[in-house]
C-alpha positions as CSV (number, residue, x, y, z in Angstrom):
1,X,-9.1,63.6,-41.0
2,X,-9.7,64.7,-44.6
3,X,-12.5,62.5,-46.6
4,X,-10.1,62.3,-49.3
5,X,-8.4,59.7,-47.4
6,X,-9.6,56.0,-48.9
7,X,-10.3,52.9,-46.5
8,X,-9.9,49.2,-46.3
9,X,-11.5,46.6,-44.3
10,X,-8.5,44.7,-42.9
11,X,-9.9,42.3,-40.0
12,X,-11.5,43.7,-37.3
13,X,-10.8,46.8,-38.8
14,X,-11.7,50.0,-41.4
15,X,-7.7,51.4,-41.5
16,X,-8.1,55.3,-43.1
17,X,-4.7,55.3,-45.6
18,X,-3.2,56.9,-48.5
19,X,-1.3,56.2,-51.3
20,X,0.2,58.8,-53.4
21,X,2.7,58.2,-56.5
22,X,3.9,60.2,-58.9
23,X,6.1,58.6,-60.4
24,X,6.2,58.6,-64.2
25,X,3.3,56.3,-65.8
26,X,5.9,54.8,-68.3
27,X,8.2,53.7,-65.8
28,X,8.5,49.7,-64.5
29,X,6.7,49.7,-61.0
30,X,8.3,51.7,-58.6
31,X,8.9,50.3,-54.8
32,X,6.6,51.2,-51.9
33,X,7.3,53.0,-48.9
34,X,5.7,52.5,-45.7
35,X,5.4,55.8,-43.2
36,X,3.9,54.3,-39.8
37,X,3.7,57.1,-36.8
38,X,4.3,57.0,-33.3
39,X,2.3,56.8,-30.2
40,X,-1.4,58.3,-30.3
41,X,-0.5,60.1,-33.6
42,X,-1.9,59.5,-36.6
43,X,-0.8,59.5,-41.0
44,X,-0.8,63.5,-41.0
45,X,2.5,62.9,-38.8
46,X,3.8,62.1,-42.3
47,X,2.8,64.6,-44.5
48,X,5.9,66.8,-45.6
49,X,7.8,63.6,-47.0
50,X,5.1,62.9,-49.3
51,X,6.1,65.4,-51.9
52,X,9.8,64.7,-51.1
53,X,9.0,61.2,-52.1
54,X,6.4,60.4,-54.4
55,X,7.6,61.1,-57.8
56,X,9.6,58.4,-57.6
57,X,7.9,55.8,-55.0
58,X,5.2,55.0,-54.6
59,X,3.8,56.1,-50.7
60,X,1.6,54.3,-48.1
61,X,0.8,56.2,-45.7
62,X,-2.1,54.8,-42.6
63,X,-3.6,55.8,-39.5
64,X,-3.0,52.8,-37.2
65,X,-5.8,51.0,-34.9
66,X,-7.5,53.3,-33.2
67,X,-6.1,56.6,-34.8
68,X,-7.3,58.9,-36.8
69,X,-9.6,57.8,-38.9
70,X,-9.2,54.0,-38.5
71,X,-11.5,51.5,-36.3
72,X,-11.0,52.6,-32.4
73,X,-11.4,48.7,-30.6
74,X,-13.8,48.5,-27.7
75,X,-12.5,49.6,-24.1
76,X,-10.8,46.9,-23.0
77,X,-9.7,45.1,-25.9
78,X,-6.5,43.3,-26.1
79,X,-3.4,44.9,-27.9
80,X,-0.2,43.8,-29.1
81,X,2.9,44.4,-31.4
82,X,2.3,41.8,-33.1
83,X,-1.2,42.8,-33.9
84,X,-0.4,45.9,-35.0
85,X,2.8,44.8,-37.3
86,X,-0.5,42.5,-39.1
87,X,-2.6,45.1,-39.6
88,X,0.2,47.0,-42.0
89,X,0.9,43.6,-43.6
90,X,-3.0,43.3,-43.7
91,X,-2.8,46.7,-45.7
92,X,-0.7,45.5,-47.5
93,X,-2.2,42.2,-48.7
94,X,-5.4,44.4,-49.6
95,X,-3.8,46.9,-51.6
96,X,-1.4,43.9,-53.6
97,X,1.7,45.4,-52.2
98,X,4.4,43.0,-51.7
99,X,7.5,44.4,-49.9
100,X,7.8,47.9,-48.3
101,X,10.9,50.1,-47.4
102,X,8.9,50.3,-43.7
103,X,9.9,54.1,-41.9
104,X,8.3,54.3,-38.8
105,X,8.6,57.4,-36.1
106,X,9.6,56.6,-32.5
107,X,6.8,53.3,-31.1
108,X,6.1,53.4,-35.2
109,X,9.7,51.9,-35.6
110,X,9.0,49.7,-32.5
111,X,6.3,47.8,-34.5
112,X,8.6,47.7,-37.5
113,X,10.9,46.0,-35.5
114,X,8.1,43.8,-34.9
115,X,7.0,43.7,-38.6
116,X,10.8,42.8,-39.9
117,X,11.0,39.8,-37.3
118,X,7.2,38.2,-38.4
119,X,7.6,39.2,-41.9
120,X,10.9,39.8,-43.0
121,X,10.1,38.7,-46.6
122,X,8.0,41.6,-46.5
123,X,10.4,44.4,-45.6
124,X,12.7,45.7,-47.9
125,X,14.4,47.9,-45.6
126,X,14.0,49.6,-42.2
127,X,14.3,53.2,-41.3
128,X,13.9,53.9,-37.4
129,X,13.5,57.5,-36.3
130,X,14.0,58.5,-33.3
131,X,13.1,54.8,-32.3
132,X,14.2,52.9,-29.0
133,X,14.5,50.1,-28.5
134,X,12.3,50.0,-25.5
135,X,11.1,52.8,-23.2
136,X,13.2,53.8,-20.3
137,X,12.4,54.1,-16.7
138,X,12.8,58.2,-16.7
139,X,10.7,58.6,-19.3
140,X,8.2,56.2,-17.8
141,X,8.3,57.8,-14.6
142,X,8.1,61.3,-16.5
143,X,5.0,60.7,-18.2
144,X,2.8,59.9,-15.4
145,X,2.8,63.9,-14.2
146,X,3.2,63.2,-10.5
147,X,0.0,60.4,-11.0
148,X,-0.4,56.3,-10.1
149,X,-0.3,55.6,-13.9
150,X,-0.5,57.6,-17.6
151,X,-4.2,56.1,-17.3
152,X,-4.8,58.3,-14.4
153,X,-2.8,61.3,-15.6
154,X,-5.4,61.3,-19.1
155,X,-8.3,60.9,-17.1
156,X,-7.0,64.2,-15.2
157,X,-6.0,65.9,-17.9
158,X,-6.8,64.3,-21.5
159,X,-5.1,63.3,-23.8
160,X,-4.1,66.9,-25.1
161,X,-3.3,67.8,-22.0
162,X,-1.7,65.6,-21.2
163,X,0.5,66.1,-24.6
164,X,1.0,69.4,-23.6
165,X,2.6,68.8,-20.6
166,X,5.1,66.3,-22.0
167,X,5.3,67.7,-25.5
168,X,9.1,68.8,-25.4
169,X,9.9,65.5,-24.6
170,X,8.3,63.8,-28.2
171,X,9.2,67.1,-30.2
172,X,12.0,69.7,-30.1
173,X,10.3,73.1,-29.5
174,X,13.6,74.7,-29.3
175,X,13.2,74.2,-33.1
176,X,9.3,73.4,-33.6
177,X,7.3,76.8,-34.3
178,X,4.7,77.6,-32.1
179,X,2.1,76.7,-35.1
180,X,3.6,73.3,-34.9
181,X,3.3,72.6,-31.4
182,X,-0.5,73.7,-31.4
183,X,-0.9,71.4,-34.4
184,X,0.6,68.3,-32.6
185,X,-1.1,68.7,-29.7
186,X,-4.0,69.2,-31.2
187,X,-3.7,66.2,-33.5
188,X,-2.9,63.7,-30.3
189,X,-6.1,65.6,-28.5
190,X,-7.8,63.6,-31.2
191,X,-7.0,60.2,-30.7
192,X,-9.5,58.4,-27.6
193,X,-8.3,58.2,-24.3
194,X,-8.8,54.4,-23.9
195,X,-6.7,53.7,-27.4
196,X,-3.6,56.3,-25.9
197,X,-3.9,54.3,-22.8
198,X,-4.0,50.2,-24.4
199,X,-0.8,51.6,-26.6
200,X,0.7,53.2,-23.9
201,X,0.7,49.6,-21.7
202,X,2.3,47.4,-24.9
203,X,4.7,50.4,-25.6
204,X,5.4,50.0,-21.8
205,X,5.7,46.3,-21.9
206,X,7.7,46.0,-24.5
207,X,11.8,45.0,-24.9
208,X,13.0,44.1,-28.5
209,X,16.5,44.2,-27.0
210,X,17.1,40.2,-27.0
211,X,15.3,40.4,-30.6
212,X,17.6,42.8,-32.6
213,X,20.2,40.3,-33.5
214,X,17.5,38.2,-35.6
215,X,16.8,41.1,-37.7
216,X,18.4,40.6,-41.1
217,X,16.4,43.2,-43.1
218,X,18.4,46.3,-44.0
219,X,18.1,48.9,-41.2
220,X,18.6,52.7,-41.1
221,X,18.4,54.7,-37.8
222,X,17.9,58.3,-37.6
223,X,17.9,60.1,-34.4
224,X,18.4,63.7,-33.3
225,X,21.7,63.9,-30.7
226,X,19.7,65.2,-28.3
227,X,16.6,63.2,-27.9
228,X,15.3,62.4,-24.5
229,X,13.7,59.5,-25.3
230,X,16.2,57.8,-28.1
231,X,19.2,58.5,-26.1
232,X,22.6,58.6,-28.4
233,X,23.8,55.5,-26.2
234,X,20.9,53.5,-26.5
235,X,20.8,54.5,-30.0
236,X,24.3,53.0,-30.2
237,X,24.1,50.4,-28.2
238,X,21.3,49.3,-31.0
239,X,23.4,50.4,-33.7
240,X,25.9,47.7,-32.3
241,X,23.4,44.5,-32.2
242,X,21.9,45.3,-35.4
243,X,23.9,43.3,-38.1
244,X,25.1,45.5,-40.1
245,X,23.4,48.8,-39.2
246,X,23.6,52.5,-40.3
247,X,23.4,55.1,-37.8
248,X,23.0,58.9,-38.7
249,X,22.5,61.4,-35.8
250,X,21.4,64.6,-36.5
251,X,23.6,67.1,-34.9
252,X,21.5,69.7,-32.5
253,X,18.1,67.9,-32.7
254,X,16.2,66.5,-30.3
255,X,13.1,64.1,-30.7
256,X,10.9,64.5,-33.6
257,X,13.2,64.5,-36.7
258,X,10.5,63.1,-38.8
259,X,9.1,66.8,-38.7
260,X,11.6,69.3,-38.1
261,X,14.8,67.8,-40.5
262,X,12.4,66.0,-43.1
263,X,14.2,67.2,-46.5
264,X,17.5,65.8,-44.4
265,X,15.9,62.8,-43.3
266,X,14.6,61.7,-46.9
267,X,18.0,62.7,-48.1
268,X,19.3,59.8,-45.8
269,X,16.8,57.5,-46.1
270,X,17.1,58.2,-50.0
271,X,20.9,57.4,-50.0
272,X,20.4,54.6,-47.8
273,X,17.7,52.4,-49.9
274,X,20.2,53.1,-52.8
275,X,23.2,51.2,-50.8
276,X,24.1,47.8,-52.6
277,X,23.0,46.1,-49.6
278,X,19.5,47.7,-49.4
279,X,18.8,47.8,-53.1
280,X,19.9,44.1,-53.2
281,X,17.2,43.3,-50.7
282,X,14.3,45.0,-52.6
């Protein structure tokens, strides 16, 4: 990870973030967006909506526990959702950031879930991509690779191998250059096989199915039609227990929008946070 990055000690923690605005120096305070990544990845998940962004937000951008360049916890240490929504809201609280429009990619919109029922005064809006709602048995099954557990199948093969062998499943490389896939793969090779393995068990463990009624904040979902782990009818089936919900599925695409579509996806999330119901809750 470039030194460029800043940190901030946050609890237990030294989170690796970044904060970019552009937006005119003359202007009233802009809002704050929020870009958390999925599983194992890290902030540079994020880096082509920066510039499609920040001239007129402000953008908060951080490697969660254990990734990239933030604090990896001991072996063994405990993990949850909830501990990982605080950490953001930690951020937050250190940088004087009050509310966020929270985006967060696949188990990145999992702990915004979490985030907008512990601290709905603190999100403006949601924006789920490529997000379930939990993590289905096929996939499960899928990314053991024939082994006991995904523990075992890293220790055989790391954790870029193991990316490797499941990669199609987390990013469209029907539509991802090769470059791209090298990169991700690369990038997940990075983050330590005990962190991949603590956030694989609470992605495992977790359900927000009974919780998406209670959220009241605002939420956007943005999936590709053809997503393997997103399915179109869980993806609906949130759609419908979400009060008030927008759903916008991207026609050809599988997982991994975030990357391959981001000048359509900003577009949406850009029309979305301008809704009278979203701008009303900022």
């Amino acid at each position: 990870m470039s030194s460029r990055y800043r940190t901030a000690r946050v609890g237990d923690l030294e989170i690796q973030y970044d904060l970019a605005d552009y937006t005119p120096p003359w202007r009233a305070e802009s809002a704050t967006f929020l870009l958390y990544h999925g599983y194992a990845r890290n902030m540079e998940f994020w880096r082509p909506w920066v510039p499609l962004l920040a001239g007129d937000f402000r953008v908060l951008r951080m490697d969660a526990r254990g990734c990239g360049g933030t604090t990896a916890p001991p072996t063994g240490s405990a993990w949850s959702f909830d501990q990982l929504a605080g950490d953001a809201i930690g951020l937050m609280d250190t940088l004087g950031i009050e509310r966020v429009h929270w985006v967060g990619e696949s188990s990145g919109g999992i702990v915004g879930l979490n985030a907008a029922l512990k601290f709905p005064e603190r999100l403006a809006t949601l924006t789920l991509c490529d997000t379930p709602f939990k993590r289905d048995a096929e996939i499960a099954s899928t990314y053991k690779l024939g082994e006991d557990d995904r523990a075992v199948a890293f220790e055989k093969y790391g954790v870029a191998g193991w990316c490797r062998k499941t990669l199609s499943y987390r990013l469209d490389t029907s539509k991802a250059s090769p470059e791209l896939c090298e990169w991700y793969i690369e990038q997940m090779g990075r983050t330590p096989r005990h962190v991949a393995v603590a956030m694989e068990r609470i992605v495992g463990a977790g359900d927000f199915w009974p919780h998406l009624p209670q959220i009241k904040v605002p939420v956007l979902m943005l999936a590709g039609d053809k997503s393997s782990i997103s399915k179109p009818a869980m993806v609906q089936e949130m759609q419908r227990r979400l009060p008030g919900s927008t759903l916008v599925a991207l026609a050809g695409y599988g997982h991994g929008v975030n990357l391959l579509a981001p000048e359509r996806c900003v577009a949406e999330v850009r029309k979305f946070v301008a809704t009278p119901r979203a701008a009303a809750a900022a």
